[in-house]
C-alpha positions as CSV (number, residue, x, y, z in Angstrom):
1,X,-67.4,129.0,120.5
2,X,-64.4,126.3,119.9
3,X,-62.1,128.5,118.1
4,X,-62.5,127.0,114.6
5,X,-61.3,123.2,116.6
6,X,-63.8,120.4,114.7
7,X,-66.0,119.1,117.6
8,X,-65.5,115.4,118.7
9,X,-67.5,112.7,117.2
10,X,-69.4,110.9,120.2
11,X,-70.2,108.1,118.6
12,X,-69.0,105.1,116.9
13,X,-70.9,103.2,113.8
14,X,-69.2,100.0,114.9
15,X,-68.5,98.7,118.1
16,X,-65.5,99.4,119.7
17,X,-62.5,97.7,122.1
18,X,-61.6,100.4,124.4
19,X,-64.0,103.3,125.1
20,X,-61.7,104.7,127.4
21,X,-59.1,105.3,124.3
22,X,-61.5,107.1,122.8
23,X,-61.4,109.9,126.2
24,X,-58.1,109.7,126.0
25,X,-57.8,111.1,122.8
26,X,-60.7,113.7,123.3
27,X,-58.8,114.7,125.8
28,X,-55.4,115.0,124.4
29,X,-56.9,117.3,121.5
30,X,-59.2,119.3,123.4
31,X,-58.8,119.4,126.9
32,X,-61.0,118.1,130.2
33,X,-63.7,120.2,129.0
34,X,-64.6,118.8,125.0
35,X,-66.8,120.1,122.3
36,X,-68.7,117.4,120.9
37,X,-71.0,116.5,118.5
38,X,-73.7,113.9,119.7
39,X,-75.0,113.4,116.4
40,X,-75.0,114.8,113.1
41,X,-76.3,118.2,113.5
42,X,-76.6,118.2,117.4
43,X,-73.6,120.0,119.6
44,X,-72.8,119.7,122.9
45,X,-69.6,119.7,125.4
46,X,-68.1,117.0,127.4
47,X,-66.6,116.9,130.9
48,X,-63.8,114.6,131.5
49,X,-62.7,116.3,134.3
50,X,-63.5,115.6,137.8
51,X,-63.0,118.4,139.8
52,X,-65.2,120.1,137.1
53,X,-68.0,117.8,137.2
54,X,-68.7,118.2,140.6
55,X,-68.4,121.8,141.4
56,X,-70.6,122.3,138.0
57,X,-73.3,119.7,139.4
58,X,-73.7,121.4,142.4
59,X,-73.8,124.8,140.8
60,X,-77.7,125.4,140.6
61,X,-77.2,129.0,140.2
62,X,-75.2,128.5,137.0
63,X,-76.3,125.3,135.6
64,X,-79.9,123.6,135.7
65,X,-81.2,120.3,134.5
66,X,-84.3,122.1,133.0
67,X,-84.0,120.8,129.3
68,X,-85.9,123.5,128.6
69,X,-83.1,125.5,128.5
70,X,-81.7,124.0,125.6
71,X,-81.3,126.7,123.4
72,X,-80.9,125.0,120.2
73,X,-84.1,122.7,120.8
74,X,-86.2,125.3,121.9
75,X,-85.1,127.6,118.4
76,X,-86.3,124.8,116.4
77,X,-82.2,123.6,115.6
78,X,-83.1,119.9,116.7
79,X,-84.8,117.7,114.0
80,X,-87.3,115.8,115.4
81,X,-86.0,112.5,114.4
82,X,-83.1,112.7,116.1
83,X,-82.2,110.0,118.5
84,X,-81.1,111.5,121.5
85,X,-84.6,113.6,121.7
86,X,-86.1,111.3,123.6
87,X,-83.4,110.9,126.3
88,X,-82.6,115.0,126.6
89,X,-86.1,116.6,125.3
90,X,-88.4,118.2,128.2
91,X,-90.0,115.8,130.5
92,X,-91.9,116.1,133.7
93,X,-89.6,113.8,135.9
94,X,-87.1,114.6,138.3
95,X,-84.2,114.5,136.1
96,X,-85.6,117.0,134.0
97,X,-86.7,119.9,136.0
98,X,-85.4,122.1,139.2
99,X,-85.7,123.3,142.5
100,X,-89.0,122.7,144.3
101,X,-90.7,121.1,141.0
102,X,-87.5,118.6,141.4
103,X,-87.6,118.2,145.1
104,X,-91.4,116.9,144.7
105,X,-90.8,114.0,142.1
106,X,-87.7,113.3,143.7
107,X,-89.5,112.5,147.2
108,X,-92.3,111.0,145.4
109,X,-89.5,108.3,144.2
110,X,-87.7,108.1,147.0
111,X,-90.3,107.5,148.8
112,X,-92.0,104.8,146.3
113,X,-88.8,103.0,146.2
114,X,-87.5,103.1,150.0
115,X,-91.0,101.2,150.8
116,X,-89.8,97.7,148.8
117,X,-87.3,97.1,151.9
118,X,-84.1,95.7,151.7
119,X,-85.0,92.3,153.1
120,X,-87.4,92.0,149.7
121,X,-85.1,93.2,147.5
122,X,-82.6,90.7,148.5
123,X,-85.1,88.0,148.3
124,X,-86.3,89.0,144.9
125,X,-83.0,89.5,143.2
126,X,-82.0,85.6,144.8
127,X,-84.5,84.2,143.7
128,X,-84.2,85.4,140.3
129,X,-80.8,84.8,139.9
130,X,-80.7,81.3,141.2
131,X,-83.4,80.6,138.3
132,X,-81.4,82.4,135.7
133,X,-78.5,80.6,136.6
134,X,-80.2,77.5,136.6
135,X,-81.2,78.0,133.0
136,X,-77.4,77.3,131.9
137,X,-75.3,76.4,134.4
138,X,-75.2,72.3,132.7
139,X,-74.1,73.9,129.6
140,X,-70.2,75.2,131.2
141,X,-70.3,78.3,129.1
142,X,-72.8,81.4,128.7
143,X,-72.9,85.1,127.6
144,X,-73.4,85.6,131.1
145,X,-74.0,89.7,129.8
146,X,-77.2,88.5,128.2
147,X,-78.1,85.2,129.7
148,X,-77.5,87.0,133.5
149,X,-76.5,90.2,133.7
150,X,-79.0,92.2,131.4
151,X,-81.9,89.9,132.1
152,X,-81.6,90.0,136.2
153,X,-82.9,93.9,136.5
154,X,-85.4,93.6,134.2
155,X,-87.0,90.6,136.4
156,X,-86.5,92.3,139.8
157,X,-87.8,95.5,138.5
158,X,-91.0,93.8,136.9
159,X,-92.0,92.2,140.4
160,X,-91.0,95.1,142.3
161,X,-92.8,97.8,140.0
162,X,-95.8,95.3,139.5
163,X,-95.2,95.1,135.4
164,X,-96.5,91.9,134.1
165,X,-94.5,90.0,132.1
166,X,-95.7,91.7,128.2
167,X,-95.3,94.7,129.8
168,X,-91.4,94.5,130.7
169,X,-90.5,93.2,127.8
170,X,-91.7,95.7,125.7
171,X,-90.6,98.7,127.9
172,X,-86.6,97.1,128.3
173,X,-86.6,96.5,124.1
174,X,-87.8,99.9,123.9
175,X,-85.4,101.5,126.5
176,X,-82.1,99.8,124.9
177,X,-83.2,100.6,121.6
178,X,-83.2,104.4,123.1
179,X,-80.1,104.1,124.7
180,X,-78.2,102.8,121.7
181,X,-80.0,105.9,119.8
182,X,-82.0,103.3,117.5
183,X,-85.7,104.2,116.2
184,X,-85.7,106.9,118.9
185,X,-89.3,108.4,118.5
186,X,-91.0,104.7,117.9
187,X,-89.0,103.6,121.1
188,X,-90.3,106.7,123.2
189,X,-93.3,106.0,122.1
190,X,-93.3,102.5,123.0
191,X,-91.7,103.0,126.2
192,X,-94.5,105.2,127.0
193,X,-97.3,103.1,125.5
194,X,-96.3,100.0,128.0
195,X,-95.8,102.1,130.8
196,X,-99.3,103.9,130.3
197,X,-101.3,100.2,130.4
198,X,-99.2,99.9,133.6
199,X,-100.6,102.8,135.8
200,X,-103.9,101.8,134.0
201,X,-104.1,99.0,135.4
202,X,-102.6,99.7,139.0
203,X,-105.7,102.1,139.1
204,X,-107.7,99.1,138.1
205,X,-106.1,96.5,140.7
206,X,-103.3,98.3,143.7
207,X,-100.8,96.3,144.2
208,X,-97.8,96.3,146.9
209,X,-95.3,97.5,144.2
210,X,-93.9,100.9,143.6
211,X,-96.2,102.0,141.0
212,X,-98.9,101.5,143.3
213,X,-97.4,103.9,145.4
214,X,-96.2,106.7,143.0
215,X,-100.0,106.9,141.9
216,X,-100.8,107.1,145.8
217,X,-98.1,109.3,146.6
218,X,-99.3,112.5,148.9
219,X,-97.2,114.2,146.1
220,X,-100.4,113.4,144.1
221,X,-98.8,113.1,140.4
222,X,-100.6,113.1,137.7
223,X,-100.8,110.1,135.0
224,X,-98.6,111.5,133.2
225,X,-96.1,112.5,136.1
226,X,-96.4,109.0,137.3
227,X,-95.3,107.9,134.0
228,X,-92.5,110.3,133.7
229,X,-91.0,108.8,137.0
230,X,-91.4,105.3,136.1
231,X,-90.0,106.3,132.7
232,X,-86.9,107.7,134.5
233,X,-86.2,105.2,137.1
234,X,-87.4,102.4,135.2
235,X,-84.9,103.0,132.5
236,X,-82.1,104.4,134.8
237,X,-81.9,101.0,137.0
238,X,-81.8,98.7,134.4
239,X,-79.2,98.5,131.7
240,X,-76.8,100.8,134.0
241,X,-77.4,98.1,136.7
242,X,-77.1,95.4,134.3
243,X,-73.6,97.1,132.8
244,X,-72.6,97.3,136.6
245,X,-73.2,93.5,137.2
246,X,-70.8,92.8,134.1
247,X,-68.0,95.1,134.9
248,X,-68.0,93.6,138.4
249,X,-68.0,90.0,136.7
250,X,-64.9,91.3,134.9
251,X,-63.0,93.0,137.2
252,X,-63.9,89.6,140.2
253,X,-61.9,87.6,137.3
254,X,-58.9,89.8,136.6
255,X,-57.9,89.6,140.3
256,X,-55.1,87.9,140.6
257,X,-55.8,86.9,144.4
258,X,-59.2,85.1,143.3
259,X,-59.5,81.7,143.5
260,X,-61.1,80.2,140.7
261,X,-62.9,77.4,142.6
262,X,-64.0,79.3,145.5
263,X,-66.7,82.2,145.8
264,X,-65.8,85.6,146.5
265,X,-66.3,86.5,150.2
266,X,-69.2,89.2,151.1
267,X,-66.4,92.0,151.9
268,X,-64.2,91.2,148.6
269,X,-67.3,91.8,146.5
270,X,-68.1,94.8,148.0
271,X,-64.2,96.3,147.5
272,X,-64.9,94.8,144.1
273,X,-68.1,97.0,143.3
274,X,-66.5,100.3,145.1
275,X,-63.1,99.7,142.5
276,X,-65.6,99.0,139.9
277,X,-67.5,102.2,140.8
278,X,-64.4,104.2,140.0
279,X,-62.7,102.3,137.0
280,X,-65.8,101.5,135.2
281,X,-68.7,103.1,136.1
282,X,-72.1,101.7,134.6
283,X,-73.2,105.4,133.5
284,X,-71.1,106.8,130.5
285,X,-72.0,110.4,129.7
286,X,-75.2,111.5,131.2
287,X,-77.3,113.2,132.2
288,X,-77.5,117.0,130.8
289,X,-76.4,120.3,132.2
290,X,-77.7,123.6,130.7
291,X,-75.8,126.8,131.7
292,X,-78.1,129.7,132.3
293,X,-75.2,132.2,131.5
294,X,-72.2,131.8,129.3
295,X,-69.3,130.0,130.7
296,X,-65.6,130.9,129.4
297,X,-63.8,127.8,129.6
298,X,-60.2,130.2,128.7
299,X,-58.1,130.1,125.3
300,X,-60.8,131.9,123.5
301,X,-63.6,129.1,124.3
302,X,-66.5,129.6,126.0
303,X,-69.9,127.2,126.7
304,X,-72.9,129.7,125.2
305,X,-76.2,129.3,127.3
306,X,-78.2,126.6,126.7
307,X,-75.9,124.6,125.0
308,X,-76.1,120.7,126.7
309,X,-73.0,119.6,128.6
310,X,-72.9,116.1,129.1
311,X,-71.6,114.8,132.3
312,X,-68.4,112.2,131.2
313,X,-69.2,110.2,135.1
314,X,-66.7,107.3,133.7
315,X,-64.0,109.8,132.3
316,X,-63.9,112.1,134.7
317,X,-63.4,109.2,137.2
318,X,-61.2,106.8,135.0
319,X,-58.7,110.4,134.3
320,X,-58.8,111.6,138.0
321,X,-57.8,107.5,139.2
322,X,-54.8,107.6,136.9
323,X,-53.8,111.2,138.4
324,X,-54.1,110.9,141.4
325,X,-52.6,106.8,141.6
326,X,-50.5,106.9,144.3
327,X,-52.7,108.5,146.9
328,X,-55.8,106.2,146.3
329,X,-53.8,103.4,146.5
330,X,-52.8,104.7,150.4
331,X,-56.5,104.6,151.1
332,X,-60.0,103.5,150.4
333,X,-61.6,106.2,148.6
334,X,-65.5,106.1,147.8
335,X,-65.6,109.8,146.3
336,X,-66.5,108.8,142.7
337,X,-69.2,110.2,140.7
338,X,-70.6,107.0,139.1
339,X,-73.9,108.0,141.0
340,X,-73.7,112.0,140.2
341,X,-73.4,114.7,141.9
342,X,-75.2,117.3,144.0
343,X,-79.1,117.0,143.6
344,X,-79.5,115.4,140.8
345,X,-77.6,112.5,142.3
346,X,-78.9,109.0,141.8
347,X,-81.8,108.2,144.2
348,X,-81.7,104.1,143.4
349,X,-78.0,104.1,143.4
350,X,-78.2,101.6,146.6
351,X,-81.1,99.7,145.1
352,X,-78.4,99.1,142.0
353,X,-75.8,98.2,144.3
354,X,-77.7,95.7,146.4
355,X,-78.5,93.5,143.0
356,X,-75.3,94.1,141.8
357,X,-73.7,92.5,145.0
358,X,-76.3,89.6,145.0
359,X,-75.6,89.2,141.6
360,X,-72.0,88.6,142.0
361,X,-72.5,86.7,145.2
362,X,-75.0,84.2,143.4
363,X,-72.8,83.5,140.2
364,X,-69.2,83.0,141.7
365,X,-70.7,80.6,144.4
366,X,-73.1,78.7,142.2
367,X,-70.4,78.4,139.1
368,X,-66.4,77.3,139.9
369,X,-63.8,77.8,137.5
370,X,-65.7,80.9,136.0
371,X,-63.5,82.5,133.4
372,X,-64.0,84.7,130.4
373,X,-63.7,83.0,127.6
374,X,-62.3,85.7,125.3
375,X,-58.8,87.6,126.3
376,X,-59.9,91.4,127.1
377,X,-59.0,92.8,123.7
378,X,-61.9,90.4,122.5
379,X,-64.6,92.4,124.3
380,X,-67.1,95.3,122.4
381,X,-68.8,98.0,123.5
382,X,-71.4,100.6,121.5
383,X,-70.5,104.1,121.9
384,X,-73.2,106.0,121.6
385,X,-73.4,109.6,122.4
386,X,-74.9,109.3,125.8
387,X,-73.8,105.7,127.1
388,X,-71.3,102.4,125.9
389,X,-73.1,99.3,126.2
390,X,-71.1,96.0,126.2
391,X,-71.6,93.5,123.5
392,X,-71.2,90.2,125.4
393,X,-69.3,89.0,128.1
394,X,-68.6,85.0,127.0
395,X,-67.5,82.8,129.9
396,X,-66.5,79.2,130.7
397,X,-67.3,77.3,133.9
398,X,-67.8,74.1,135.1
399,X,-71.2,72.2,134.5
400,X,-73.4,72.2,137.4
401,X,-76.6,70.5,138.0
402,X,-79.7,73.0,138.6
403,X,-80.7,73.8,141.6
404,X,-84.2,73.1,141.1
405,X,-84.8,71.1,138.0
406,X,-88.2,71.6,136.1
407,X,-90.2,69.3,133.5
408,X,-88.8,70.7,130.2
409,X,-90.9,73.4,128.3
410,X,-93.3,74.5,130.7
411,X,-93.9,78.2,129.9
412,X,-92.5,80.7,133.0
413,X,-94.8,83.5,134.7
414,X,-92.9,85.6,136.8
415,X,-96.4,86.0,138.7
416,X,-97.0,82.3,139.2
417,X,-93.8,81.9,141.5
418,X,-94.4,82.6,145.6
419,X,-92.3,84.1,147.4
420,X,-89.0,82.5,148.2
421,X,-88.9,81.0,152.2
422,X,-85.3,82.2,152.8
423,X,-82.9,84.4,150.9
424,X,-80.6,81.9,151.3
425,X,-81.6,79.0,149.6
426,X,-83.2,79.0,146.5
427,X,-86.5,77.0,146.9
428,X,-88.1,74.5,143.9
429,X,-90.6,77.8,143.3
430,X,-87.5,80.0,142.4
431,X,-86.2,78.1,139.6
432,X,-89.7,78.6,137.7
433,X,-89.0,77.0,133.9
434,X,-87.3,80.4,131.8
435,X,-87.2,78.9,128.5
436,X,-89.7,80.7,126.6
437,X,-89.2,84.2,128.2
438,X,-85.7,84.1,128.7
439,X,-85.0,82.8,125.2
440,X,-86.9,85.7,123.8
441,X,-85.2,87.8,126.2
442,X,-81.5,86.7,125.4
443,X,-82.3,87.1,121.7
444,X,-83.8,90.3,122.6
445,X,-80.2,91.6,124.2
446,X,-78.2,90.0,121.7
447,X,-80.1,91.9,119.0
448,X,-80.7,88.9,117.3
């Protein structure tokens, strides 16, 4: 029940300049804990506030992920167009279920993904950004949200989960589309479609890539499980990474002690990514609890069973960083939520965070004078009921030569490139020619 109070709209038609203002205001009306309305027709709640977030998360007596205990789905309430079906309906993954059927996908990823190494994922995320970068750093300006950031997962990911190059495209187009809640069920679908020809052909040819090993997996997943996990962690690790890669571009630029012709050291990129982690996290407002009782909430409100409560990780850290100022300022404190909480937390939150560091690490020394070209009241996020995703993120720099400079229109094959010799040098193979893929691609993110 919310005592006659209208719910709060949790999503915007047009995109917006300040997210966080939006909270705020939730907040201010309602309280940490907000009744919301995802979608016309589709109630949830909200929490905003730390403290609650966590204890609630690690609550598995109370609350489970299980979305099939969403009461108003499994009535029939949910029209089956709706967009955010396909990011909260059942699913056999690990963010979907509990307990031991949890615990078995979850090691079957863990698993899957701890086997890349961290030496290959550093080499892979170089080498990709060194070529990405070399696609515009002559120009002295890019959307470096679209031309870098967005596009930089997507290419790790599609070498490290053996995708070809059709196949990532279609699966990122898909995922954003589900993200933004646009064309939901022909975006599932898709999503599903490319990953299926995926696992078809790793049964065909086994590679040394992590859908490989899901389908070996002692856990022995089905198809359709294997699926499910790519689904999940596929879609988890890119546009949140990609979001992280931007905010930390941001937030590198509006420090006043950096120095705009010399590259962030290792250490000050890392504090960069920890504040970023806390200020701006890269994951808005999922994923879903269920409470398997009711849950008064006080004043005459309570939570009924089954009714989704959306996890607020960038509120609830954003409102418990302005509380609590003074005494994170005394001390480094790593105790956000960007990642989750209790089981459900993250598993390839450190994956993220390794490109995200490279990422930063590989711009700022390859571009001087970086600078956004737009003051911050210029920048635009979606809201959507489950995530913001940044418009653009314009920047100005001076020209550079390429690293590795290529005949002009030769088409690029992630496939065709070797590996790179060293991680720290970008070799002539890493700056394979982008211009018909990442073209596509940048149009792709732009919307266009």
């Amino acid at each position: 029940m919310t005592s006659g109070c209208p719910r709060a709209k949790l999503y915007r038609d047009e995109p917006h300049s300040d997210p966080y203002a939006v909270y705020a205001e939730m907040r201010a009306e309602h309280g940490p804990v907000v009744p919301v309305e995802l979608e016309p027709g589709v109630h949830g709640w909200l929490v905003t506030d730390y403290t609650t977030l966590i204890s609630w998360s690690r609550d598995t007596t109370t609350f489970g992920h299980d979305a099939r205990l969403w009461k108003d789905f499994r009535e029939g309430r949910i029209d089956a167009d709706a967009s955010v079906l396909p990011m909260m309906a059942p699913r056999a993954n690990a963010l979907f279920v509990d307990g031991t059927e949890h615990q078995r996908y979850r090691r079957a990823i863990t698993d899957s993904l701890g086997a890349v190494g961290a030496d290959r994922l550093a080499e892979v995320t170089e080498r990709y950004a060194h070529g990405l970068i070399d696609e515009f750093c002559e120009r002295g300006r890019a959307d470096v949200l679209n031309e870098y950031a967005r596009l930089l997962p997507l290419l790790v990911i599609n070498e490290l989960f053996g995708f070809d190059r059709h196949q990532g495209v279609r699966f990122v187009e898909a995922m954003r589309n589900l993200w933004l809640g646009v064309d939901a069920e022909k975006s599932n679908a898709e999503a599903e479609r490319a990953l299926s020809e995926v696992v078809t052909a790793k049964h065909r040819e086994p590679g040394d890539d992590v859908t490989t090993r899901l389908i070996q997996h002692r856990a022995a997943l089905s198809d359709e499980e294997v699926i499910m996990q790519l689904l999940l962690v596929v879609a988890a690790a890119n546009e949140p990474t990609a979001d992280l890669i931007n905010a930390g571009v941001r937030e590198v630029l509006a420090d006043p002690n950096t120095a705009p012709d010399r590259a962030p050291s290792p250490t000050a990129i890392a504090d960069t990514v920890d504040r970023v982690l806390w200020q701006d996290p890269p994951i808005a407002n999922y994923p879903v609890l269920y409470p398997r009782v009711d849950v008064p909430l006080g004043g005459g409100r309570t939570i009924e069973a089954g009714s989704p409560i959306l996890l607020g990780f960038a509120a609830a850290n954003r409102f418990f960083m302005e509380e609590n100022a003074e005494r994170m300022a005394e001390s480094a404190n790593r105790a956000h939520v960007a990642w989750g909480a209790g089981p459900h937390r993250c598993p390839a939150r450190e994956e993220a965070t390794t490109i995200t560091m490279i990422a930063l690490r590989t711009l700022f020394g390859r571009l001087p004078g970086l600078r956004v070209e737009v003051p911050p009241e210029g920048l635009r996020w979606h809201l959507s009921a489950l995530s913001w995703l940044p418009v653009a993120l314009p920047v100005q720099f001076t020209p550079q030569a390429p690293l590795n400079p290529v005949a002009e229109g030769t088409p690029w094959t992630a496939s065709d490139s070797p590996p790179a010799t060293s991680a720290r040098r970008a070799p002539t193979s890493a700056r394979s020619p982008l211009s018909s893929l990442s073209n596509f691609l940048v149009r792709l993110m732009r919307g266009s």
